[in-house]
C-alpha positions in Angstrom: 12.2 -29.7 -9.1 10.5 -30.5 -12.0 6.8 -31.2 -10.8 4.2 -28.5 -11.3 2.4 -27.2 -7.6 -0.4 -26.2 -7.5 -0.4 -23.2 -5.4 -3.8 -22.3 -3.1 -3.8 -18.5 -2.9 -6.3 -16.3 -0.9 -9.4 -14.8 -3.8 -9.0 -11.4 -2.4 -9.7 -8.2 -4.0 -6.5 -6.7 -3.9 -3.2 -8.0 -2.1 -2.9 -11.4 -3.2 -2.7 -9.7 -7.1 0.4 -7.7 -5.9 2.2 -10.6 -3.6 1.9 -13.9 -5.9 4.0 -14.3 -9.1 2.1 -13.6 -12.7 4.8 -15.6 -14.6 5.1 -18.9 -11.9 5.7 -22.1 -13.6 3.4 -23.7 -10.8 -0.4 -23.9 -11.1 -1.7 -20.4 -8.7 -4.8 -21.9 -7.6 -7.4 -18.8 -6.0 -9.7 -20.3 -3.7 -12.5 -18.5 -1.7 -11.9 -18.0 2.4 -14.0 -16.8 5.2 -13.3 -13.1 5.9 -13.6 -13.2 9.7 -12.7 -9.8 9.9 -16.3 -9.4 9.2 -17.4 -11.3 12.3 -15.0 -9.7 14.6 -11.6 -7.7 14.3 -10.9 -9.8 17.1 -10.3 -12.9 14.7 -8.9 -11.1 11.7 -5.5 -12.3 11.7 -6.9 -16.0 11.0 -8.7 -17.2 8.1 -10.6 -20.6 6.6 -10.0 -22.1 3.3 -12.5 -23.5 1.2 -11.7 -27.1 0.9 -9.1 -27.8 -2.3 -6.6 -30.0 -3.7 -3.3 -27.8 -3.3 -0.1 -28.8 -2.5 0.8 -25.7 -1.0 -1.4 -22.2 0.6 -0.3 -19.1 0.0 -2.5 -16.5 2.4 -2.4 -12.7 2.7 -2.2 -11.5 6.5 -4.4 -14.1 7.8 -3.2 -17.1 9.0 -4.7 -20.7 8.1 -6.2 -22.6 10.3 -7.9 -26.0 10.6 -5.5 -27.6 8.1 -2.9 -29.6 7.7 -1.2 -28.1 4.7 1.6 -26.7 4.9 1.3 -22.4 4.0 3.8 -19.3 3.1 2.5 -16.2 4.6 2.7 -12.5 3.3 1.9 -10.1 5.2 2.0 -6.1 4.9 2.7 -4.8 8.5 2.0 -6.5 11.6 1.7 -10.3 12.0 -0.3 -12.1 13.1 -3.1 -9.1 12.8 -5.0 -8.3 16.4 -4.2 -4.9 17.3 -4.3 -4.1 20.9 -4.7 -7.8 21.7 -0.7 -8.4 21.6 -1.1 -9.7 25.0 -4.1 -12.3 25.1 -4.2 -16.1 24.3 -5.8 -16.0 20.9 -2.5 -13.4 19.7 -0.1 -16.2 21.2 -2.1 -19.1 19.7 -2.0 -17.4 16.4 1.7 -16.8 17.0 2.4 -20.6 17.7 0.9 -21.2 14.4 3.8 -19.0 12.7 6.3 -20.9 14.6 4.7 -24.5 13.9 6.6 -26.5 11.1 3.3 -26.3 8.7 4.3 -22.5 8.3 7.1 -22.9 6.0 8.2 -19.3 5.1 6.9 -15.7 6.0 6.9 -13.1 3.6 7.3 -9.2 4.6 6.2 -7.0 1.5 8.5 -5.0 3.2 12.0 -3.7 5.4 9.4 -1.4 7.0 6.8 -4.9 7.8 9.8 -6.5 9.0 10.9 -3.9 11.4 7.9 -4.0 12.9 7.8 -8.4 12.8 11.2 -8.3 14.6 10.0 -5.9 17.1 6.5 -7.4 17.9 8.1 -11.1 18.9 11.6 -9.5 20.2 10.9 -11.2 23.5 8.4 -14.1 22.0 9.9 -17.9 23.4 9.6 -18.4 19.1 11.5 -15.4 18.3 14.1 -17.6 16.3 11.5 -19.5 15.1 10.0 -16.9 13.7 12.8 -15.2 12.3 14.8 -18.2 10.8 11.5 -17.9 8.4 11.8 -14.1 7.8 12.3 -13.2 4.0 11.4 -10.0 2.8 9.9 -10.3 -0.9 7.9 -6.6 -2.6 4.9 -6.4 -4.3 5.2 -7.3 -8.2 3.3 -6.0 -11.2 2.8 -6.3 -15.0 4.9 -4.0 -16.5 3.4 -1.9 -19.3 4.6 0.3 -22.0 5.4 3.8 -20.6 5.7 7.0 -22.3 8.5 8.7 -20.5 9.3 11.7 -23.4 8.6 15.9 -22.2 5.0 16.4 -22.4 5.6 19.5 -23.7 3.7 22.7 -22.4 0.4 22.3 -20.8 -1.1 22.4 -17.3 0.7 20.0 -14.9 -1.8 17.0 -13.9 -2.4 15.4 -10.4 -3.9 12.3 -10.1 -5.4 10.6 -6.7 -6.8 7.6 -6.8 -7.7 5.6 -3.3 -10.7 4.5 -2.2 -10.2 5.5 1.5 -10.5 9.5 1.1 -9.6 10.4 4.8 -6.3 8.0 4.8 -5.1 7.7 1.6 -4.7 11.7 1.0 -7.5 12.4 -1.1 -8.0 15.4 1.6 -4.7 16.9 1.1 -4.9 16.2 -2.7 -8.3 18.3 -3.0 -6.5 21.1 -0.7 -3.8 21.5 -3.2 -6.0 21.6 -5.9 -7.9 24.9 -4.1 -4.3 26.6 -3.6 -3.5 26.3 -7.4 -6.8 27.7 -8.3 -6.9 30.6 -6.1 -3.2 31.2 -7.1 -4.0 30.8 -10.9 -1.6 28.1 -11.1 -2.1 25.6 -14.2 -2.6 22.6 -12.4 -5.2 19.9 -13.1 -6.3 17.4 -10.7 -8.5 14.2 -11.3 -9.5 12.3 -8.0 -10.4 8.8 -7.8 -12.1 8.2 -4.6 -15.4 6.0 -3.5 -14.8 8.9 -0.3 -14.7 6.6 2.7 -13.1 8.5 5.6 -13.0 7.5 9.3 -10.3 5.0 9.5 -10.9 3.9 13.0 -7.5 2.5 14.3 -5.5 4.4 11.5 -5.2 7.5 11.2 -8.7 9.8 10.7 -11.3 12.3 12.3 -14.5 9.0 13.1 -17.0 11.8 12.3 -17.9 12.3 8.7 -18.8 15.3 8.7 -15.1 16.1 9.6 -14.4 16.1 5.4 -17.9 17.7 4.0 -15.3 20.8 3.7 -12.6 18.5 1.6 -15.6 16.9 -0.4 -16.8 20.8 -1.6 -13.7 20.9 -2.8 -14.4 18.5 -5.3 -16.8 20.1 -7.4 -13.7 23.4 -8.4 -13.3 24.3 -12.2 -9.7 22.5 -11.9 -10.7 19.1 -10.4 -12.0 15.8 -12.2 -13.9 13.9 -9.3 -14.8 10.2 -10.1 -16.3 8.3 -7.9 -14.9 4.5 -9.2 -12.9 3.8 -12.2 -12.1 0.0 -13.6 -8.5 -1.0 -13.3 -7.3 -0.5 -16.7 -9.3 3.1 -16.8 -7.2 3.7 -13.4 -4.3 2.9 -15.5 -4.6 5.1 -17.7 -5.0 7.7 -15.4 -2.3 7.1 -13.9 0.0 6.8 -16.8 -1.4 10.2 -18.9 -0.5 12.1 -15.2 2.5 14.1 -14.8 1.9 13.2 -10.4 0.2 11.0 -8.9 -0.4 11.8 -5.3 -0.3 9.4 -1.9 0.1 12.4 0.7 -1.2 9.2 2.9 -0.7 9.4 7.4 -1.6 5.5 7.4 -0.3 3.1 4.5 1.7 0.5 4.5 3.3 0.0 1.4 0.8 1.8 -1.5 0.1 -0.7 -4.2 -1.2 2.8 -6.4 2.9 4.1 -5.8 4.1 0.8 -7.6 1.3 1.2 -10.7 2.5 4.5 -11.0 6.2 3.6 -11.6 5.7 0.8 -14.1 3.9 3.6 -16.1 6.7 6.1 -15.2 4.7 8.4 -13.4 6.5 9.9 -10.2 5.0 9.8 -7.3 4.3 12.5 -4.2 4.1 10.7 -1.2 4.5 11.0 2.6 7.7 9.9 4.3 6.0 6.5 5.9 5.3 2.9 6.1 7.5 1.3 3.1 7.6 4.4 0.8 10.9 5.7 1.6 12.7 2.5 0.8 11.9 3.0 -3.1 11.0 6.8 -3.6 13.8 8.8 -3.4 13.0 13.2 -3.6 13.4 14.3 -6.7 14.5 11.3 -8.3 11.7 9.3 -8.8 9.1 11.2 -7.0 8.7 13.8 -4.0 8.7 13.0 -0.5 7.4 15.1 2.1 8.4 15.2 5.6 6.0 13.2 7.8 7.4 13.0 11.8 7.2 9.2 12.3 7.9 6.8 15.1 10.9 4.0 15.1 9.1 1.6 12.6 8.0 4.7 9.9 4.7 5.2 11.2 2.8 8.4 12.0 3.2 9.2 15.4 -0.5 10.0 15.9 -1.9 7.0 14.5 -2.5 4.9 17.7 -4.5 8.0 19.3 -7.7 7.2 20.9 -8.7 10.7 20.8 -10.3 10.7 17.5 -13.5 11.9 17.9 -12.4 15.5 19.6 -12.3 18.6 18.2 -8.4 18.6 19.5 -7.3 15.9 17.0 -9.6 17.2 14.5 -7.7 20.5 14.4 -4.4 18.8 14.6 -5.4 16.3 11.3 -6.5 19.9 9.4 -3.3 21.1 10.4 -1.4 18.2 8.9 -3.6 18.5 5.7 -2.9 22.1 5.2 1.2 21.9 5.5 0.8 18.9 3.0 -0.8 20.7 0.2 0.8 23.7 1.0 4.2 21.8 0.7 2.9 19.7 -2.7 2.2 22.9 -4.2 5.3 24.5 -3.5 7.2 21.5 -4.8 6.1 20.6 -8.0 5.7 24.7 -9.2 9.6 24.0 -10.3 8.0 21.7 -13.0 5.7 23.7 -14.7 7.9 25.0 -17.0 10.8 21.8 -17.4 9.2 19.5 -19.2 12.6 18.1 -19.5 13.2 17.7 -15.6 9.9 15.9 -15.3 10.6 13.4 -18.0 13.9 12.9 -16.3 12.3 12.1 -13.5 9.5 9.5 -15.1 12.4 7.6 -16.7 13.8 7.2 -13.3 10.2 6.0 -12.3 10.2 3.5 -14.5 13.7 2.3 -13.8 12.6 2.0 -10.0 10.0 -0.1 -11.1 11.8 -2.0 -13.5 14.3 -2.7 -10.7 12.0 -3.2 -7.6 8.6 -4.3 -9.1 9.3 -6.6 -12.1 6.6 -9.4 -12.0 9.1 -12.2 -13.7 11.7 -11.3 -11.7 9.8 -11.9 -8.4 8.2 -14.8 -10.3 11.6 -16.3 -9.8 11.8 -15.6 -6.2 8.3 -16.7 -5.2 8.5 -20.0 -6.9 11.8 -20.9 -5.2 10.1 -20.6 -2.2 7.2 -22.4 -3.2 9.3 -25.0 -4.3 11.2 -25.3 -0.9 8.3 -25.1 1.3 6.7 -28.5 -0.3 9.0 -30.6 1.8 
């Protein structure tokens, strides 16, 4: 095909940059929609376009409705996106609109996503429907130049950076940086957090005052706390770490894991969602153990016991043995700078493999190009 598309993609703040190609040939067009996850969780998993000339839509977890165009969908997790409403009209109206001939491919960011697609229709009338359109496609990012030499001797850095404190791991990551102070360990931590905690439906303690402990933490002799950061000062956080850390019990895939690679930073991360399928212990990162269900999610996340004192002490719990176990893992580095650079080389090569924006240029447009029919 030789005409350009132009390509209508949701103007979010964050997925759509990770799940649309930098390098397409066709026009990527970002056009404003209405977030009706602000009027009701009940209708998040469907969205409206502003009105624009497109010859193709392109949305992020929420499906498109009142139009005619025809879309691609990616989507993270579960589609379409009303949890606990699996079994009410507005879930199988929103599924019919996956299986109608306007949606032309759907995208799982994922094996993990698509596990949990495959499941969620297993006994849907449009299973095949729905699966004849199943692709699985990763995130993609810039690659930048990476320093991936020894570092030489110095204190071993840790950085965190998530704006979701409580899920993300910043808990855990503040933990770990109290254990290598009291133990006189030289370890340096910088933590990039705007501190939101109580996750609702994921995987966090509702009341705040749950992490006023954690958030004390912040303010030790071996801990840089920042509050926000622009992108390209995140990156370069991230690439003048020796760690970064996503000891996260809810993500999906981690878009902070992926940054890290393409600057050949390792990455210590729980065993869920996606990040087992790319980060591989001590290869390219270190994973600790997380107990997970069938799909790779943490067992406790669909608890409705949040707000007791029982689940309270069972999250601490968790938080302890994962900065307990961070610790003990990366000590071995502290003196083998050679190890370390081994394994930010191998970083780098994961995200050189996995991650490459032209490469999955070169996918996405295909699709694009096939869905236009």
């Amino acid at each position: 095909m030789s005409d350009r598309l132009i390509v209508a993609a949701t103007k979010d703040r964050y997925p759509t940059r990770f799940n649309t190609p930098k390098h397409s040939r066709h026009k990527i067009k970002p056009v404003l929609f209405i977030p009706t996850h602000r009027i009701s969780p009940r209708v998040e998993g469907v969205t409206l376009f502003r009105p624009t000339r497109c010859d193709l839509i392109h949305s992020f977890n929420r499906i498109p409705i009142a139009t005619k165009k025809n879309f691609v969908i990616s989507f993270e997790s579960h589609l379409p996106r009303y949890f606990g409403g699996e079994k009410s009209r507005f879930f199988a109206y929103m599924r019919r609109r996956l299986a109608a001939p306007t949606c032309r491919r759907i995208i799982a960011t994922s094996h993990f996503a698509r596990r949990i697609f495959a499941a969620t229709h297993a006994a849907a009338d449009e299973r095949d429907a729905l699966l004849a359109k199943l692709d699985v496609v990763y995130p993609n990012v810039v690659l930048p130049d990476a320093r991936l030499d020894a570092r030489g001797a110095r204190p071993l850095t840790f950085v965190f950076v998530g704006a979701h404190f409580g899920r993300k791991g910043g808990a855990a990551a503040a933990r770990a940086a109290e254990i290598a102070r009291r133990r006189r360990l030289p370890m340096r931590f910088q933590i990039i957090s705007a501190l939101k905690v109580g996750a609702g439906i994921w995987s966090d303690p509702l009341d705040r005052e749950f992490f006023e402990d954690y958030f004390r933490l912040l303010d030790g002799d071996n801990v840089t706390f920042r509050n926000s950061l622009s992108n390209a000062e995140v990156l370069n956080a991230l690439g003048a770490a020796d760690f970064t850390i996503l000891t996260t019990l809810s993500d999906t895939f981690g878009y902070t894991a992926i940054e890290s690679l393409a600057v050949g930073v390792p990455v210590i991360a729980t065993a869920q969602g996606a990040l087992p399928e790319f980060l591989v212990d001590g290869r390219n990162g270190l994973l600790i153990p997380l107990a997970t269900d069938s799909y790779g999610e943490w067992v406790h996340v669909g608890r409705s016991d949040k707000d007791s004192p029982r689940f309270a002490a069972l999250y601490r719990d968790e938080i302890e043995r994962l900065a307990a176990a961070m610790i003990e893992a990366t000590i071995p580095y502290l003196d083998s700078p050679d190890k370390l650079a081994e394994m930010r080389r191998n970083a780098r090569a994961t995200a050189e493999e996995r991650f490459d924006s032209r490469k999955t240029s070169i996918v996405l447009d295909r699709i694009y190009e096939e869905s236009v029919g």
